[in-house]
C-alpha positions as CSV (number, residue, x, y, z in Angstrom):
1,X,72.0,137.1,91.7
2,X,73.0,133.8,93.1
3,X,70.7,131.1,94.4
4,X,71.6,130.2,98.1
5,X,71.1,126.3,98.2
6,X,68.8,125.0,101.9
7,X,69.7,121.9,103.2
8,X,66.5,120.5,104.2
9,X,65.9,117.0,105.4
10,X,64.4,115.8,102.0
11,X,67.5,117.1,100.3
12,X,69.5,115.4,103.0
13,X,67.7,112.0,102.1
14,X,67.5,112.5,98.2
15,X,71.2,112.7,98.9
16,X,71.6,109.4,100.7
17,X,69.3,107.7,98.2
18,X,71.6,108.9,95.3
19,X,74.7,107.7,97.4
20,X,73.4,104.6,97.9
21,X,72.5,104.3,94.1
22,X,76.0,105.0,92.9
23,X,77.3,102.3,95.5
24,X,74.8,100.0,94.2
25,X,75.9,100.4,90.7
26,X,79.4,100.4,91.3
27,X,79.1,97.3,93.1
28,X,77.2,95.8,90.3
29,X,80.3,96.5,88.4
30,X,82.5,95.1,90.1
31,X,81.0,92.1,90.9
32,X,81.5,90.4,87.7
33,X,85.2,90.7,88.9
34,X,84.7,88.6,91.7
35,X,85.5,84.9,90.4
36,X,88.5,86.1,88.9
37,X,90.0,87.3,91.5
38,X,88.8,84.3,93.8
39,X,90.6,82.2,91.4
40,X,93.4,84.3,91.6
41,X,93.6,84.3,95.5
42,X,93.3,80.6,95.2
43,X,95.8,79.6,92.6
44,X,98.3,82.0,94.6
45,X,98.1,83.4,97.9
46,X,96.7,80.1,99.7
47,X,99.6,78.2,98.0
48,X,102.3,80.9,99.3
49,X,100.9,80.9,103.1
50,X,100.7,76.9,103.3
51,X,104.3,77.4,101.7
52,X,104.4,79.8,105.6
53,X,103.2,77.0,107.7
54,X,105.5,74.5,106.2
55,X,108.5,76.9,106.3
56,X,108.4,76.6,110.5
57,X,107.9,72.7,110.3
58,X,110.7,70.4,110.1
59,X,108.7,67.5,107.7
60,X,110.8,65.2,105.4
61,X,108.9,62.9,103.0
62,X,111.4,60.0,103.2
63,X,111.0,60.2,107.0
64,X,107.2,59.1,108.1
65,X,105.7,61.0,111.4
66,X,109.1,63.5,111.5
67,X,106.6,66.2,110.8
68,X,107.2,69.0,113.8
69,X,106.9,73.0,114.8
70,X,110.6,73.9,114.9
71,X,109.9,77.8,114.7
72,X,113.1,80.1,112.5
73,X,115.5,76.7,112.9
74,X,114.5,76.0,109.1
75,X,115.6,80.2,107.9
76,X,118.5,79.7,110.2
77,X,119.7,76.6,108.9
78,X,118.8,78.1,105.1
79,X,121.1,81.1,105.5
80,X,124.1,78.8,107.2
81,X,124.2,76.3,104.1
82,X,127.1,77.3,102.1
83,X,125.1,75.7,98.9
84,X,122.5,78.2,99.1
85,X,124.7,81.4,99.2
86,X,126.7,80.1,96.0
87,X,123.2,79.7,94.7
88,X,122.0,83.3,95.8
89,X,125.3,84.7,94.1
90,X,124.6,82.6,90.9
91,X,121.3,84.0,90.8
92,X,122.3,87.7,91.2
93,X,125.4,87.2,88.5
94,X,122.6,85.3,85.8
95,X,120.0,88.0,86.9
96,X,122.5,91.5,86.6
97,X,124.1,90.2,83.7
98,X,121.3,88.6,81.2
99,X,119.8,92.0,81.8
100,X,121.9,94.0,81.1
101,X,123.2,92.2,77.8
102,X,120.1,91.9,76.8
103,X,119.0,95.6,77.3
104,X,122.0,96.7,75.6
105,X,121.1,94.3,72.8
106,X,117.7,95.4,72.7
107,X,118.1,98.5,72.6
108,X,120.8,98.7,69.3
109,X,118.0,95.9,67.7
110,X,114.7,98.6,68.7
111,X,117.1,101.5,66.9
112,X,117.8,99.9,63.7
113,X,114.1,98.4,62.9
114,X,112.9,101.9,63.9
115,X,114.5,102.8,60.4
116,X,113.1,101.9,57.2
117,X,114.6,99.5,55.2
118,X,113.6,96.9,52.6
119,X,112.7,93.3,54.3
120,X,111.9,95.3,57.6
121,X,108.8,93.1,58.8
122,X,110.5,90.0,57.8
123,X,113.1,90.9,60.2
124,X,111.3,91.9,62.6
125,X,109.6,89.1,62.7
126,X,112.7,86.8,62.8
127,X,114.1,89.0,65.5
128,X,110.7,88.2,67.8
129,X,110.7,84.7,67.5
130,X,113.2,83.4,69.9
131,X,110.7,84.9,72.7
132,X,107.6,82.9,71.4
133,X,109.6,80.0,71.6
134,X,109.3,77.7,74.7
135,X,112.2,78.1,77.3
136,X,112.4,74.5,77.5
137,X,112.6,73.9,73.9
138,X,115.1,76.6,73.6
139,X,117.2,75.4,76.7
140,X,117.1,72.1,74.4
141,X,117.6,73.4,71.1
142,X,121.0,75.2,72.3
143,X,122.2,72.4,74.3
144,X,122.0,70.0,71.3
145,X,122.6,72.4,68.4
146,X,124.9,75.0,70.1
147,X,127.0,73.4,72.6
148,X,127.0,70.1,71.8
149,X,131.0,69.2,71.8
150,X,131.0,67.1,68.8
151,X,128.2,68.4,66.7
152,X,127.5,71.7,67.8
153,X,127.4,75.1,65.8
154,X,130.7,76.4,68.1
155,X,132.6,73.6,67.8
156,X,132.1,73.5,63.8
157,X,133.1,77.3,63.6
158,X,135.7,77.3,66.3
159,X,136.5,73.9,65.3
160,X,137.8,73.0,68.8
161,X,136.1,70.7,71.2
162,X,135.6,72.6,74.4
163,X,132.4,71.0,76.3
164,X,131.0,74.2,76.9
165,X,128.2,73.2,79.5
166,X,131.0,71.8,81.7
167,X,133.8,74.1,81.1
168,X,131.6,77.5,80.8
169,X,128.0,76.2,82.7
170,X,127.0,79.6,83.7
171,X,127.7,81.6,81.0
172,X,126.0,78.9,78.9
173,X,123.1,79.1,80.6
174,X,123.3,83.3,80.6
175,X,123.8,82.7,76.4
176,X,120.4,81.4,76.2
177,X,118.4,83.2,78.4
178,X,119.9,86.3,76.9
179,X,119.1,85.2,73.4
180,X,115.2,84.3,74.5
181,X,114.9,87.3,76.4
182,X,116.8,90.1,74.2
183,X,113.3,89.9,71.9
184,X,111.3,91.6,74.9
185,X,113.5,94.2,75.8
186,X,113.5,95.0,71.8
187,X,110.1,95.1,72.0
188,X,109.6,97.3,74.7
189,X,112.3,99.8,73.8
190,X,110.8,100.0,69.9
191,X,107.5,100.9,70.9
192,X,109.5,103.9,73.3
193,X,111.4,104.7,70.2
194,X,107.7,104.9,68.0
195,X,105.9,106.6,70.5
196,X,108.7,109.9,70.3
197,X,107.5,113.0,68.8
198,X,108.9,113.5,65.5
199,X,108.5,117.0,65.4
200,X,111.2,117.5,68.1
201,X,113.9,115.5,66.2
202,X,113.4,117.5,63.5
203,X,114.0,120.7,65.3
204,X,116.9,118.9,66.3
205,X,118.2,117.9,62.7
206,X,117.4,121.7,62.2
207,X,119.3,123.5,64.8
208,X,122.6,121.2,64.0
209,X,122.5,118.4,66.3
210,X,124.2,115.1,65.1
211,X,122.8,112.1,65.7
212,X,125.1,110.6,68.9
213,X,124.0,114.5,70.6
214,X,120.3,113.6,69.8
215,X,120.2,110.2,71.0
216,X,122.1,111.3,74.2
217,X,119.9,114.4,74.8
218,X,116.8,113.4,73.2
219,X,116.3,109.9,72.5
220,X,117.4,108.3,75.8
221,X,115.7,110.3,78.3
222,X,112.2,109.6,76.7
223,X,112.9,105.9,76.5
224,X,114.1,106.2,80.5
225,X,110.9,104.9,81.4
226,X,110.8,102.1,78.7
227,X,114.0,100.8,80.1
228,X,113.2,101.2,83.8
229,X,110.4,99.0,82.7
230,X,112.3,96.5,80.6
231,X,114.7,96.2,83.8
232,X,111.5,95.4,86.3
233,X,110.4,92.7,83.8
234,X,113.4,91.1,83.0
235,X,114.8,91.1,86.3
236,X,111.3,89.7,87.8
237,X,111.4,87.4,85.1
238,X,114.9,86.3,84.7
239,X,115.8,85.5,88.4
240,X,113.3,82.7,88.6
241,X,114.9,80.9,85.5
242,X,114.7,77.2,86.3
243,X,114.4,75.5,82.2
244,X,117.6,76.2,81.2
245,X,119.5,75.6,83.8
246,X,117.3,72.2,84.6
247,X,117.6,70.7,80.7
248,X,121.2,72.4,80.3
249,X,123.4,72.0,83.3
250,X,121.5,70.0,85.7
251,X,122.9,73.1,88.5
252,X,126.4,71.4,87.1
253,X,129.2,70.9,87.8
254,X,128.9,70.7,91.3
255,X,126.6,74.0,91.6
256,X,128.1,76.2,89.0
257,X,125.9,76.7,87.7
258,X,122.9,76.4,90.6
259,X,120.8,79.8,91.4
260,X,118.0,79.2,93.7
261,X,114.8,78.1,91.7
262,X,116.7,75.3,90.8
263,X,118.0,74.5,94.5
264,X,114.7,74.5,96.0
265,X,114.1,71.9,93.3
266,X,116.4,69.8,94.7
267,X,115.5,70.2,98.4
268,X,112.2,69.5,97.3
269,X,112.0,67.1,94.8
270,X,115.3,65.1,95.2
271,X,115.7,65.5,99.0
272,X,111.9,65.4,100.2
273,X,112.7,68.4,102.8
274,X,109.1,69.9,102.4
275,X,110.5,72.2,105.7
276,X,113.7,73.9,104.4
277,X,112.5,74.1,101.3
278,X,109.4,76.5,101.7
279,X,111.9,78.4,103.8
280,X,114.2,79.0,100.6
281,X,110.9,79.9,98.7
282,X,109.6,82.4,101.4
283,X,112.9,83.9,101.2
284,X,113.3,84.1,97.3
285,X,109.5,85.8,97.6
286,X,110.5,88.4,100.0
287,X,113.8,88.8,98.2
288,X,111.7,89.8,94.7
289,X,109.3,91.7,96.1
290,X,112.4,93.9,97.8
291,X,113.8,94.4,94.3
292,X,110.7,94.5,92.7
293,X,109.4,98.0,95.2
294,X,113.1,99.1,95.2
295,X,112.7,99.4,91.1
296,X,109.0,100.7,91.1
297,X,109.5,103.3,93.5
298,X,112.8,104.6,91.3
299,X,110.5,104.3,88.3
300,X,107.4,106.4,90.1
301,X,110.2,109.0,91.5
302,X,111.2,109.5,87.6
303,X,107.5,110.0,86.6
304,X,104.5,110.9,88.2
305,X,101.4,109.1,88.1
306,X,99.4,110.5,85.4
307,X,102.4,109.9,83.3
308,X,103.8,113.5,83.0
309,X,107.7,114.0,83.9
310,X,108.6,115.2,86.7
């Protein structure tokens, strides 16, 4: 027999009360959440819309009482300086490249510590540390130790005296960041290495499958999602490098070696035009948020939200 169920009005209001209960609880839950993210609104989003209202003003520091509404003139002007689009293409050449390298390097570092071998922590360890040092003091520690035309590291092996920061500027600075960065995309890529089942390479190992046909068929498509990730990161990451290329190159020579954090700098700091530069910043925003959606939506069409494959 089945029990039919009235709906009366005091199960209608014992409803509501419970309803309001579980609102009132969840509420209470959240609210412990709320200073953080006030803080958070704070620190970012009131900074990014004054960094709006400046971006239609035409206001230079150096020039008292200039401040005035001049509308899309400043994005106009921004995307007709020849300065800026050498730095845009300097940012997508340090961006695509330091990636990749460093991926590629990551990813041949996360495959040999995933096998055992005597001193393995110790390496590890070594292999880590360039991340958890500070970009400055690495932009600082390769410019002096590295570079350096009369007492670097090159020009003792190489023995010749090629002033690498003004003959090779930008793929000086892409050395660097792809030495301090290669760490993370080890990292990432390791833990995707740990995390496969071992049970499946051994069927592999079993039924006669070498180890290039394992790693093609086996090993990279679990870590697809571990690189998609790295790549987010790194790209997120990477295109707003400003240390190295501040404490290394100075944007030198000329812009050579200029991507676009570092040009806002300038507008900024060394030209006092509070106007065109919010526009450049408003524009290298909307810019990494593009790429940034482009990549998670590739990464969510390759997985599905509860993590299964699709």
């Amino acid at each position: 027999m089945s029990t039919l169920s009235v709906d009366t009005p005091t199960s209608r209001s014992h409803a509501k009360v419970e309803e309001k209960k579980g609102l009132s609880t969840a509420a209470r839950r959240r609210l412990p959440l709320l200073p953080a993210l006030i803080f958070v609104i704070a620190v970012t989003q009131l900074p990014f819309l004054l960094t709006v209202f400046y971006s239609f003003q035409s206001w230079n520091l150096v020039r008292p009482g200039s401040r005035h509404f001049v509308g899309l003139d400043n994005y106009i002007d921004v995307f007709s300086d020849t300065t800026f689009l050498v730095a845009l293409l300097n940012t997508v050449v340090l961006t695509v490249v330091c990636v990749f390298v460093a991926l590629l390097l990551g990813l041949g570092l996360a495959i040999l510590l995933d096998r055992k071998f005597l001193g393995r922590g110790v390496v590890r360890t070594l292999l880590i540390t360039p991340f958890l040092i500070l970009p400055a003091a690495g932009a600082l520690l390769w410019k002096t130790t590295m570079f350096d035309p009369t007492y670097g590291l090159l020009h003792f092996v190489f023995g010749t005296d090629v002033d690498w920061l003004s003959e090779f500027p930008l793929a000086s600075v892409m050395a660097q960041i792809v030495w301090q960065w290669t760490p993370f995309m080890m990292l990432l890529i390791l833990a995707g290495l740990q995390s496969q089942p071992k049970d499946i390479l051994e069927a592999a190992n079993v039924d006669g499958a070498g180890r290039w046909r394992t790693f093609v068929s086996i090993t990279l498509p679990h870590l697809s999602r571990f690189l998609q990730l790295a790549t987010l990161l790194g790209a997120i990451y990477i295109v707003n490098s400003f240390d190295a290329i501040f404490l290394m190159t100075q944007g030198g020579p000329g812009t050579a070696s200029t991507n676009l954090p570092y040009y806002i700098y300038q507008r900024a700091f060394e030209g006092f035009d509070v106007g065109q530069s919010s526009a450049m910043g408003v524009i290298v925003v909307i810019l990494t948020m593009i790429v940034a959606t482009f990549a998670l939506r590739l990464m969510f069409r390759t997985f599905s939200v509860s993590g299964g494959i699709k």
